[in-house]
C-alpha positions in Angstrom: -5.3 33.3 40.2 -5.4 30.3 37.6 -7.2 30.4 34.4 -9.2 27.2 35.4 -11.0 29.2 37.8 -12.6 31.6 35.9 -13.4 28.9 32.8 -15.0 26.9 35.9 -16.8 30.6 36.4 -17.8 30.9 33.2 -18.9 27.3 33.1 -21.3 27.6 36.0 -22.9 30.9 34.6 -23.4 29.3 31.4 -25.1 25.9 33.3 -26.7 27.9 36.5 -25.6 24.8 38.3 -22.4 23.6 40.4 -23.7 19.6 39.5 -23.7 20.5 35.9 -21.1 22.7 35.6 -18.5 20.5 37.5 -19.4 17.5 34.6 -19.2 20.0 32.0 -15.7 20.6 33.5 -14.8 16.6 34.5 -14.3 17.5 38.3 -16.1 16.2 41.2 -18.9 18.9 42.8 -17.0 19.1 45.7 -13.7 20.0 43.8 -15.1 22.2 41.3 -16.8 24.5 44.7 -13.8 24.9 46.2 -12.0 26.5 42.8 -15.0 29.0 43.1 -14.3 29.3 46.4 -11.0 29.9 45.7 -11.2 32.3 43.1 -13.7 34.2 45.0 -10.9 34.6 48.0 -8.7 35.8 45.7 -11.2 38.3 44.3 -12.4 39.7 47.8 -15.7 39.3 47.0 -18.3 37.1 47.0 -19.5 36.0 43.5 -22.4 33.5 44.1 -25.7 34.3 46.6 -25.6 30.8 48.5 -28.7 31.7 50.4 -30.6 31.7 47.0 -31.6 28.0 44.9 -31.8 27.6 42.2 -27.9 30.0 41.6 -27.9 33.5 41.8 -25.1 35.4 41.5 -24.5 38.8 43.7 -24.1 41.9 41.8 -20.4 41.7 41.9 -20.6 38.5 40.3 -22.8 39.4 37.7 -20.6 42.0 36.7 -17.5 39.8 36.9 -18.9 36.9 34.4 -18.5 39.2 31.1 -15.3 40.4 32.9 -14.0 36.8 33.4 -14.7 35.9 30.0 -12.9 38.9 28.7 -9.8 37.6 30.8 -10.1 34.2 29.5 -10.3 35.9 25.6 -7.1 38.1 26.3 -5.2 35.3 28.0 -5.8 33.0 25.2 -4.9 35.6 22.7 -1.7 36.8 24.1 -0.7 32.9 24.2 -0.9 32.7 20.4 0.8 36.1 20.0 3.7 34.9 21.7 4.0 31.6 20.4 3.8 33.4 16.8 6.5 35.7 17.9 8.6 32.9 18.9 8.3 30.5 16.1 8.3 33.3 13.4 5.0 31.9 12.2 1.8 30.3 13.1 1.2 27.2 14.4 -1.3 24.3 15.1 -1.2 21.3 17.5 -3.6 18.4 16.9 -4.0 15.9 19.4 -4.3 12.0 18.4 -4.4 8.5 18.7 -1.0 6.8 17.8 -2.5 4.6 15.3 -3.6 7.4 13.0 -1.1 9.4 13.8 1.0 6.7 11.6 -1.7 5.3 9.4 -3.9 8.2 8.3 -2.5 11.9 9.2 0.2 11.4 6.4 -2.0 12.0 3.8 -4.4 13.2 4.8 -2.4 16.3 6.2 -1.4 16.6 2.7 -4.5 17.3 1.0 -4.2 21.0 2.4 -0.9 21.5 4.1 0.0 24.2 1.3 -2.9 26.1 2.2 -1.2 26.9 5.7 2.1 28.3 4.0 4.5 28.6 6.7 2.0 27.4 9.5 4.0 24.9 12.3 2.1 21.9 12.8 2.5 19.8 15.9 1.1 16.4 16.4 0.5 15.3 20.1 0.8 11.6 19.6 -1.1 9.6 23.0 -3.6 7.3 24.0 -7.0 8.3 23.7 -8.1 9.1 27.1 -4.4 11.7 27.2 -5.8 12.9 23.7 -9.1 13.6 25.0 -7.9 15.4 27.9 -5.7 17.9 26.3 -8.1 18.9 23.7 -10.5 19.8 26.5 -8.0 21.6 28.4 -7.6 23.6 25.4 -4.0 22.8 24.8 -4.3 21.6 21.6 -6.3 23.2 18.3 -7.4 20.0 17.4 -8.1 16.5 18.3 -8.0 13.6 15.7 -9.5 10.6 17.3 -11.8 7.0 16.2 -15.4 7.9 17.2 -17.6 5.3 18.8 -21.0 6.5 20.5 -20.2 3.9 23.0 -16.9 5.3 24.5 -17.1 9.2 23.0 -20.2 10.5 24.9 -17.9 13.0 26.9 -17.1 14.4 23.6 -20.9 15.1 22.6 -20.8 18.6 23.9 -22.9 22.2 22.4 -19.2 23.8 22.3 -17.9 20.9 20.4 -17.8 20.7 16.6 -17.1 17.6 14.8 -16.4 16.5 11.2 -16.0 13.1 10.0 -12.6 13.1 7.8 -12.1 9.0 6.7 -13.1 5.4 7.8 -10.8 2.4 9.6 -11.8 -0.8 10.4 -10.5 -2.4 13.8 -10.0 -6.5 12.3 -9.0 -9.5 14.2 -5.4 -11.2 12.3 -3.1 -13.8 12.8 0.2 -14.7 10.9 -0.4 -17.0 8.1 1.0 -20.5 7.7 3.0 -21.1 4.6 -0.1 -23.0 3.1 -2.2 -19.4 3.9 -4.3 -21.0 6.8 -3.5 -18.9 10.2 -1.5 -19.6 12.7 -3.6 -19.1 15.7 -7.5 -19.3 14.6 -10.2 -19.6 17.0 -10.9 -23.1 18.1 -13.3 -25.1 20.9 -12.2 -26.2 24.0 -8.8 -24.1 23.3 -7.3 -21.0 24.3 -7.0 -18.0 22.4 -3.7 -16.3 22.8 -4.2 -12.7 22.7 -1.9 -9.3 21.8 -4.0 -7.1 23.6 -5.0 -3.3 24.2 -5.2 -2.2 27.9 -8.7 -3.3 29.0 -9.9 0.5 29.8 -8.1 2.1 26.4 -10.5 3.1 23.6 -10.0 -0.2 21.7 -9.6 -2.6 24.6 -13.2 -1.3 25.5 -14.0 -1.6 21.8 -13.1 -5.2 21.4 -14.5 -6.7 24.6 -17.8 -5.1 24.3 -18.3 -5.5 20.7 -16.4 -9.0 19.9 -15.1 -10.7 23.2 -18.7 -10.9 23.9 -19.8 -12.6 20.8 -17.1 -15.9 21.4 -18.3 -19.4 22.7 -17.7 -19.7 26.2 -16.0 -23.0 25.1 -13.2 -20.7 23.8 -10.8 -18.7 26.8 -8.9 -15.9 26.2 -4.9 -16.1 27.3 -3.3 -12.5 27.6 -0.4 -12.9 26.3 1.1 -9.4 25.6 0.0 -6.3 26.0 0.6 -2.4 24.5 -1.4 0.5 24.2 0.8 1.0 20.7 -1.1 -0.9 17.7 2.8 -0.6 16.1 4.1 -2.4 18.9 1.3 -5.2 19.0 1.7 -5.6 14.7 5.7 -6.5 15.4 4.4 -9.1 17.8 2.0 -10.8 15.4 4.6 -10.6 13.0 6.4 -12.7 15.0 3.4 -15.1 15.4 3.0 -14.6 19.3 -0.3 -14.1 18.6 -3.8 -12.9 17.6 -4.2 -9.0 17.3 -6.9 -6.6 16.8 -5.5 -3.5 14.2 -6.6 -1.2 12.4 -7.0 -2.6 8.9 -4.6 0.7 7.6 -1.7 -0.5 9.3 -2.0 -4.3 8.5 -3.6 -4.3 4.9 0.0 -4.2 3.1 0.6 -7.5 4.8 -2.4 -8.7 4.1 -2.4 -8.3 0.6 1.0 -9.9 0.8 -0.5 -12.8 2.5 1.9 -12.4 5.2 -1.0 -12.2 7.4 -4.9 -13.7 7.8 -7.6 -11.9 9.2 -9.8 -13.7 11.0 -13.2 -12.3 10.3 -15.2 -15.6 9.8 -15.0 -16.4 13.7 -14.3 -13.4 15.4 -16.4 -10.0 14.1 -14.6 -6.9 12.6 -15.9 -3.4 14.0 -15.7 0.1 11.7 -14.4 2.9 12.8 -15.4 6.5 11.9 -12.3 8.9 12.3 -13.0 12.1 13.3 -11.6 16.1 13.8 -13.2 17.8 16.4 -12.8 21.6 17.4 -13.8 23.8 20.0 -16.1 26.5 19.1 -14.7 28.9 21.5 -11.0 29.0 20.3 -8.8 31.8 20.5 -6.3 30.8 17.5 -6.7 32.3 14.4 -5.1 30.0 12.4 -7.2 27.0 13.9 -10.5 28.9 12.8 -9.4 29.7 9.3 -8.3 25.5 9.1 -11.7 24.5 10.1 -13.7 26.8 8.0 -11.6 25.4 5.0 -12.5 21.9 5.6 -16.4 22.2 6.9 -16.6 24.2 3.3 -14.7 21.6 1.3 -16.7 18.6 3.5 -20.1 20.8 2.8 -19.3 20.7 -1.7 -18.3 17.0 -1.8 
């Protein structure tokens, strides 16, 4: 028996379809009927009515669904039991992008920290798409991510909630020259050297659709470097290797320095909305009570 099976159950008596529930749980149709399958052979009975369209579920499996999601409640439950046991107190794990894991959670995990007491909290620090999938796989409380409509849509989901907690702005920069002017500026009939995300992370996608696309085509793009960690990329432009794309929170000290120019007049900046999201459906306590607290500060402001 593995818990994915019956929260693929549970997901199919909820959609009354293997195509929908198989995209509700990011597996192929074909993969997602075999873990019914599969959970059926280790039940001994059969669950779904395949001579029947649209679903029906035999008596046995009607019966099981409330059961199922009973098992999934007590599994869950006994997981945070334990972990409180171990630890000595609660605890919280928020999954998120490395940028604000350095730039924004700081402080603004400060703002109620003391309202937790003694309350453990982890931060899972990945790339988006890692993020993403451990928040969905429900091993972490939390996930703390940029939002864009363009590249999120997995995350618009009925058992999702989301609350916008602060604003970033994704900016193209370059070191400055002594006399302020940047070192590498866009220019025709040149190449741009770039310090680049991975094309298929969240702001790799960001950039090409949303700036790339706006450059003359009398301007190439040479990829220079590249790192999934905006950290690593702002040590590189520091060294003036290159243009970057960072969030404005970890560059805007140097900025303000003059150390660094951003480059706004030729290449466009894009905003980012940071958000929390939660799952309705979760089992910790202490993840519930966090989320009340904030929807009812957000909801007075």
């Amino acid at each position: 028996m593995e818990l994915k099976w019956l929260k693929d159950y549970l997901a199919l008596a909820e959609q009354g379809s293997f195509s929908k529930a198989a995209n509700v749980r990011f597996v192929t149709q074909p993969a997602f009927s075999r873990r019914i399958r599969a959970l059926e052979a280790w039940m001994g009975v059969s669950l779904i009515d395949r001579n029947q369209y649209p679903i029906c579920f035999t008596p046995s499996g009607e019966a099981f669904i409330e059961r199922a999601q009973q098992l999934v409640d007590t599994i869950y439950l006994t997981r945070e039991q334990l972990r409180t046991m171990e630890q000595g107190h609660n605890e919280l794990t928020i999954s998120s992008q490395h940028a604000l894991a350095i730039s924004f959670f700081p402080n603004w995990v400060e703002g109620f920290a003391s309202s937790l007491g003694d309350t453990l909290i982890r931060l899972d620090t990945v790339d988006y798409h890692d993020a993403v999938v451990a928040f969905l796989a429900g091993n972490s409380d939390f996930l703390l991510c940029y939002a864009s409509s363009d590249l999120s849509e997995q995350l618009q989901r009925d058992d999702i909630e989301s609350l916008s907690v602060g604003f970033d702005e994704l900016i193209p920069v370059s070191l400055a020259n002594s006399d302020g002017s940047p070192l590498h500026a866009v220019k025709d009939n040149s190449a741009l050297i770039l310090l680049s995300h991975p094309a298929q992370s969240f702001f790799g996608q960001l950039i090409a659709s949303q700036s790339f696309s706006q450059l003359p085509r009398s301007v190439s793009l040479d990829y220079r470097y590249q790192s999934s960690l905006s950290e690593g990329l702002k040590a590189l432009l520091l060294k003036g290797l290159g243009i970057a794309f960072l969030p404005r929170s970890i560059i805007e000290d140097e900025i303000k320095q003059g150390k660094v120019v951003q480059l706004t007049d030729t290449l466009p900046s894009m905003p980012l909305e940071i958000k929390l999201l939660h799952l309705k459906d979760s089992e910790s306590v202490t993840a519930n009570k966090l989320w009340k607290q904030l929807t009812e500060e957000e909801y007075k402001r």
